[in-house]
C-alpha positions as CSV (number, residue, x, y, z in Angstrom):
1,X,64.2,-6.2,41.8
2,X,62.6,-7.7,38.9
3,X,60.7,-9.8,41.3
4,X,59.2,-6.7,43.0
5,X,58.6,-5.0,39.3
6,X,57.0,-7.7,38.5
7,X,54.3,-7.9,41.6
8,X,53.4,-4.4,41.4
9,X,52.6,-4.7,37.3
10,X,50.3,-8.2,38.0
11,X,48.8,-5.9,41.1
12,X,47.7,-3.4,38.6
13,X,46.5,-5.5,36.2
14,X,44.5,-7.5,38.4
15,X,43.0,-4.2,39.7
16,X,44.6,-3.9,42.8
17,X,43.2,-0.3,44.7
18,X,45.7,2.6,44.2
19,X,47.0,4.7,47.5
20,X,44.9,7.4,45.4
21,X,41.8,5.4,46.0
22,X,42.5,4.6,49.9
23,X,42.8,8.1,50.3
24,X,39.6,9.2,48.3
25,X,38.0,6.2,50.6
26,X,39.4,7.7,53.8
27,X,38.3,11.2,53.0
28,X,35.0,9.9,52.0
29,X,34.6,7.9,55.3
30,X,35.5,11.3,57.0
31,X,32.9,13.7,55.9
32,X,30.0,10.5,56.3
33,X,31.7,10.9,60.0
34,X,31.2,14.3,60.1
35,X,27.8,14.3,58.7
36,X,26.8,12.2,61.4
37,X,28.0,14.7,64.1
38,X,26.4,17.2,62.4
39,X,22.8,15.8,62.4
40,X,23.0,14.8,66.0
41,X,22.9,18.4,66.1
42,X,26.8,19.0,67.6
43,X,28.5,22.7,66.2
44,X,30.8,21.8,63.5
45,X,34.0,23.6,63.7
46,X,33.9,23.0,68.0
47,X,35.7,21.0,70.2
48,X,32.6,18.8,70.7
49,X,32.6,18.2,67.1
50,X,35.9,16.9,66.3
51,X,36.1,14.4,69.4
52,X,32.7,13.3,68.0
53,X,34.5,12.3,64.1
54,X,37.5,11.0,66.0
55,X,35.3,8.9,68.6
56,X,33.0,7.6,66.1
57,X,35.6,6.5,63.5
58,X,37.7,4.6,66.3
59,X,34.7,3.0,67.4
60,X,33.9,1.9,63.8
61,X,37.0,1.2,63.0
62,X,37.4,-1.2,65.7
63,X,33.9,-2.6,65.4
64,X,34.8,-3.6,61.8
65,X,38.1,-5.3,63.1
66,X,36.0,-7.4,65.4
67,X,33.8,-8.4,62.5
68,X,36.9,-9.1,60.2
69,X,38.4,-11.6,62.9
């Protein structure tokens, strides 16, 4: 248990990210997905629109796994 204490205090100190800032990073990375949808000109709000965000984050999500490998 100390053990565990211990790695999560040097974590912090070093300046390991927060679940608070994965979160704020997600969301971000969401509406820039979005935003993309939107200028190609495709109805936010529509069907269309949210296959769009969930098609172009898988593909970048996977694209930046290929790169990370």
């Amino acid at each position: 248990m100390i053990l565990i204490s211990s790695l999560a205090y040097v974590l912090a100190a070093c300046g390991a990210p927060s679940a608070t800032d994965y979160q704020s990073g997600a969301q971000n990375t969401r509406a820039q997905e979005g935003l993309a949808c939107a200028d190609v000109g495709i109805s936010p709000g529509s069907d269309f629109f949210s296959r769009c965000v969930t098609d172009l984050h898988n593909n970048l999500w996977a694209e930046q796994n290929l790169e990370q490998n």
